[in-house]
C-alpha positions in Angstrom: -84.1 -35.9 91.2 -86.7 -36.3 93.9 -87.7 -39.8 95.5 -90.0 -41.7 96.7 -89.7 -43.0 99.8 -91.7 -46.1 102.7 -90.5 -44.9 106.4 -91.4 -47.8 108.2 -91.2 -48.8 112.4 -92.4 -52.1 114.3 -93.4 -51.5 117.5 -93.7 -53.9 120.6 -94.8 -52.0 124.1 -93.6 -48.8 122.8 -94.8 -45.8 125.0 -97.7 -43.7 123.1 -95.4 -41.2 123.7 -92.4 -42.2 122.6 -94.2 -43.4 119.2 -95.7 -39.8 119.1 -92.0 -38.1 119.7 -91.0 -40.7 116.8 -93.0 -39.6 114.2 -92.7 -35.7 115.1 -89.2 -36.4 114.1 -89.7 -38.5 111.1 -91.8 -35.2 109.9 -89.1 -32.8 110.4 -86.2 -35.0 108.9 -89.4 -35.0 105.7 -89.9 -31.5 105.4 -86.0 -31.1 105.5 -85.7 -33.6 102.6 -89.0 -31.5 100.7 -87.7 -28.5 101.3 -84.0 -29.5 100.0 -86.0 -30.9 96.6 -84.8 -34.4 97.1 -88.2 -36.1 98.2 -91.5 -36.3 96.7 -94.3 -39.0 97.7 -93.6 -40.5 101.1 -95.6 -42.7 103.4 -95.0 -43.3 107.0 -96.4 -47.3 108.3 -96.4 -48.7 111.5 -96.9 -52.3 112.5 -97.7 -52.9 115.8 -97.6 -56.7 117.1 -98.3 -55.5 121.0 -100.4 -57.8 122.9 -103.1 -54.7 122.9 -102.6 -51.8 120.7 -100.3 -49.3 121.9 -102.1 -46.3 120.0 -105.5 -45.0 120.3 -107.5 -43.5 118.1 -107.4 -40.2 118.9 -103.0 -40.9 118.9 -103.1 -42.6 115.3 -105.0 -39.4 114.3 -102.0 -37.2 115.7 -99.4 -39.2 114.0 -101.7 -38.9 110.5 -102.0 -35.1 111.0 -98.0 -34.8 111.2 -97.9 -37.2 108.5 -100.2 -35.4 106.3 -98.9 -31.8 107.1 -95.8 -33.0 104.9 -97.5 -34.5 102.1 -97.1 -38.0 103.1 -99.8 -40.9 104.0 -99.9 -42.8 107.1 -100.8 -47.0 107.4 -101.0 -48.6 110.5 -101.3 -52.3 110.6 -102.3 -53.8 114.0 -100.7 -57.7 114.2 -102.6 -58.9 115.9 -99.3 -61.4 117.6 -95.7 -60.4 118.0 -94.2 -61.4 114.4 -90.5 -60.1 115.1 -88.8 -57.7 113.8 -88.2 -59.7 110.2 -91.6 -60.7 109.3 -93.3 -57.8 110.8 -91.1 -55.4 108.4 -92.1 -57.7 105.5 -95.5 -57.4 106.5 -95.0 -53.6 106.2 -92.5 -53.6 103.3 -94.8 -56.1 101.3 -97.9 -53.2 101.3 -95.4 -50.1 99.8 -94.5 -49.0 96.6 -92.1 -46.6 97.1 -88.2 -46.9 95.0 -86.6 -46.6 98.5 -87.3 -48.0 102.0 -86.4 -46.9 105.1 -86.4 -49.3 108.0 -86.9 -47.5 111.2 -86.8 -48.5 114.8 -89.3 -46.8 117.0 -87.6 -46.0 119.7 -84.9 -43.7 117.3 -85.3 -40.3 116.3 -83.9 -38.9 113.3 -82.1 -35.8 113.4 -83.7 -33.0 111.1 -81.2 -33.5 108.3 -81.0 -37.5 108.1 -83.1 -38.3 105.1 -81.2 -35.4 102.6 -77.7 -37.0 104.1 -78.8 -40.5 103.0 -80.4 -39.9 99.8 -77.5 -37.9 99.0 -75.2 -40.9 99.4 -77.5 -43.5 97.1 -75.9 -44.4 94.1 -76.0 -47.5 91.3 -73.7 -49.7 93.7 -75.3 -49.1 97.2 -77.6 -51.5 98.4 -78.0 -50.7 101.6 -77.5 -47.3 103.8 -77.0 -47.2 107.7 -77.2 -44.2 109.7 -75.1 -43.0 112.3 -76.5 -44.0 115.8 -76.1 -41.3 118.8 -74.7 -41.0 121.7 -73.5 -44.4 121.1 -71.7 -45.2 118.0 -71.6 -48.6 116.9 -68.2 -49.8 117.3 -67.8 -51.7 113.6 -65.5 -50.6 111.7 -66.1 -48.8 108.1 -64.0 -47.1 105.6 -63.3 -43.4 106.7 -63.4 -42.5 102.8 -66.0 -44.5 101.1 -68.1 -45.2 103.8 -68.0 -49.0 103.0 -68.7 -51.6 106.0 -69.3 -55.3 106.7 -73.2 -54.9 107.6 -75.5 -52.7 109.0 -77.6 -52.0 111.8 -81.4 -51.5 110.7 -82.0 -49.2 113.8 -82.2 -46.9 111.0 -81.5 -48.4 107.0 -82.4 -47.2 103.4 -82.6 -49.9 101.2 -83.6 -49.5 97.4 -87.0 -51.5 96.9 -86.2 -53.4 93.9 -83.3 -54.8 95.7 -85.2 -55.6 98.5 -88.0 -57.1 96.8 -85.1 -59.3 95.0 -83.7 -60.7 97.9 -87.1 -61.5 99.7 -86.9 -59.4 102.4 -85.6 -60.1 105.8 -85.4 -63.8 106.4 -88.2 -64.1 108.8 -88.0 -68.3 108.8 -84.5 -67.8 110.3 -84.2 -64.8 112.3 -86.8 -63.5 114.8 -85.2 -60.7 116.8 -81.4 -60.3 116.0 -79.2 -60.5 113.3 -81.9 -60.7 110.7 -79.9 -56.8 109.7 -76.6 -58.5 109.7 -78.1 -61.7 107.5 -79.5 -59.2 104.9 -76.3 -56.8 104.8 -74.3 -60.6 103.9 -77.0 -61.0 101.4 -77.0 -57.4 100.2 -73.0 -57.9 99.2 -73.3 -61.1 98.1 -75.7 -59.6 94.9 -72.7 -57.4 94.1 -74.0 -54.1 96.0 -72.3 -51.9 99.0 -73.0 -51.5 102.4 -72.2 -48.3 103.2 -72.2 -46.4 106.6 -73.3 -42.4 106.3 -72.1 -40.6 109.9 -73.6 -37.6 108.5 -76.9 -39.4 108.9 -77.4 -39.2 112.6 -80.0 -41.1 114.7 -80.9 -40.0 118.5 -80.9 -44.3 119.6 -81.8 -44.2 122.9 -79.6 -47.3 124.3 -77.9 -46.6 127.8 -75.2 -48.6 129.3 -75.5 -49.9 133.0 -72.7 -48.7 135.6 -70.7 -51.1 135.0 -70.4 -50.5 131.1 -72.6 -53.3 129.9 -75.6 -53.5 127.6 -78.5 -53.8 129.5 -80.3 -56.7 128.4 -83.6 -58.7 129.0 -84.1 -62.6 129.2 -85.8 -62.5 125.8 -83.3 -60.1 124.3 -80.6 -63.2 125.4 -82.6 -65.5 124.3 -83.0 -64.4 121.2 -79.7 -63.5 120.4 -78.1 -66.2 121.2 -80.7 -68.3 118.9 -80.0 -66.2 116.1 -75.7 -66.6 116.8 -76.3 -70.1 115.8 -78.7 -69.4 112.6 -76.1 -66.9 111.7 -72.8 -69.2 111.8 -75.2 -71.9 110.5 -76.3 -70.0 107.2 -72.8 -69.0 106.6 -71.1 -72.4 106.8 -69.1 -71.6 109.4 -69.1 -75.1 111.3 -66.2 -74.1 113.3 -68.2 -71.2 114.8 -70.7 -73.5 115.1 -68.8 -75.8 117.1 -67.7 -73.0 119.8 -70.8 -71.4 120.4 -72.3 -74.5 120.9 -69.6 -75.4 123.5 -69.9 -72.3 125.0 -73.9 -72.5 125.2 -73.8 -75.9 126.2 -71.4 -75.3 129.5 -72.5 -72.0 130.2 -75.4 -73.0 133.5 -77.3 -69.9 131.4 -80.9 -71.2 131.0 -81.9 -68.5 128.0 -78.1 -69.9 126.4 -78.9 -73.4 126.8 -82.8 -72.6 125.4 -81.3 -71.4 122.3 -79.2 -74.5 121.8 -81.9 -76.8 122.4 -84.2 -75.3 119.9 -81.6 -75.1 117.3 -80.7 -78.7 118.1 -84.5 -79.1 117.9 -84.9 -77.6 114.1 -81.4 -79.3 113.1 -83.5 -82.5 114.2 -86.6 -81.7 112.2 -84.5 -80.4 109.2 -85.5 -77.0 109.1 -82.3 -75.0 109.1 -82.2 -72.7 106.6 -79.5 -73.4 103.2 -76.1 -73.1 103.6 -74.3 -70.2 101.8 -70.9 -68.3 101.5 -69.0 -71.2 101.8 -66.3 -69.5 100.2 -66.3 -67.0 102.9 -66.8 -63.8 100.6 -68.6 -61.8 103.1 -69.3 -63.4 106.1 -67.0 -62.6 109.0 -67.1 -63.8 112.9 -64.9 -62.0 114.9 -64.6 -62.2 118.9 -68.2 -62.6 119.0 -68.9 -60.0 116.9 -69.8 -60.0 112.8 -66.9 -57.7 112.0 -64.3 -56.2 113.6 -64.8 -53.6 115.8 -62.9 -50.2 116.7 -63.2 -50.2 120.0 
């Protein structure tokens, strides 16, 4: 049966370019999915919360024409302020009607065949599908057989509507930046549904390491995800995880670490910390740092 599907990207600075290469690839993974009769009505949005608008007119024009070519319709919603990821996805989600959702990061490209491989893997139980990113694999681990996995990355995620529209969406009042994918993958399980990883799916992600291995990172980028390490353990009732990275923040001399402490601190203070949940510990997992353990 043929679906209907919302692709949807929010952009910050992204080069015209890039944006433009973006979408070319979004129309070829479409016509793919046409041609192989598993997609019908599609639209393609993009929210941009730049501090100007990163596509002209004559751009948004291109990107409709591409659109368009493959039977789809094209939105773009102009912020007008940097939302973050969460809320600017919920913006985009909240204005489709589509039974499936794709969440799609704008600086990924998806390989011609990525939309067949993932509808192909929905079923009942599935709440959430992640491609596979490329060159660099994320290193979680998932079940070689079922595809099953802890959470998933949104660089590039189908999620069924009705579930989405369930759970509220992305938790926007917690999670600005980072981990707002891992929060909804916990919440995704915790309403009974899988989390399944599909390799087959494959997504050009263009992240490069520096020479000495490391993940290249800016001061908001820190920021942000250390902010969101302490929402995280916080929501899940993990005190003890709490307790270390709070430690660790606090004695660490880094100035975006000990930002992140003091506004948590800060909304603890006001009582604005989100409700506690999983205390039983059914999904959520802090290993090494990480939020499930890794391969490699």
């Amino acid at each position: 049966m043929a679906r209907s599907i919302d692709i949807q990207s929010v952009v910050y600075t992204n080069a015209a370019k890039d944006l433009l290469r973006a979408a070319e690839a979004v129309g070829n993974a479409v016509r793919v999915a046409r041609r192989d009769g598993l997609l019908d009505k599609w639209t393609f949005r993009l929210g941009d919360g730049s501090p100007e608008a990163m596509l002209n007119d004559d751009e948004l024009e291109t990107i409709e024409s591409l659109v368009v070519a493959e039977g789809g319709a094209f939105f773009s919603d102009v912020f007008g302020a940097n939302l973050g990821s969460a809320a600017g996805h919920n913006r985009l989600a909240a204005q489709g009607e589509n039974e499936q959702l794709v969440i799609l990061n704008p600086d990924a490209l998806m390989e011609p065949r990525l939309l067949s491989e993932m509808i192909g893997t929905l079923a009942s139980d599935i709440g959430f599908i992640e491609a596979r990113q490329i060159p660099i694999e994320h290193p979680k681990e998932y079940d070689a057989v079922t595809g099953d996995t802890d959470w998933g990355s949104t660089a590039c995620a189908m999620i069924p509507r009705s579930l989405f529209d369930q759970l509220s969406g992305f938790d926007a009042e917690t999670f600005f930046l980072y981990c707002d994918d891992v929060d909804f993958s916990w919440r995704v399980r915790l309403a009974g549904k899988r989390v399944v990883y599909q390799p087959s799916a494959r997504l050009f992600h263009d992240k490069r390491l520096t020479k000495e291995g490391d993940w290249p990172s800016s001061n908001a980028e820190r920021y942000y995800s250390a902010e969101a390490a302490l929402m995280l353990a916080y929501k899940y009732s993990r005190e003890d995880v709490l307790r270390k990275n709070s430690r660790i923040f606090r004695n660490s001399g880094d100035p975006n670490l000990l930002k992140a402490l003091r506004e948590f601190e800060s909304r603890r203070s006001a009582g604005t910390l989100p409700e506690q949940i999983d205390r039983d510990r059914r999904v959520a997992k802090f290993v090494s740092g990480n939020y499930a353990a890794h391969r490699y």
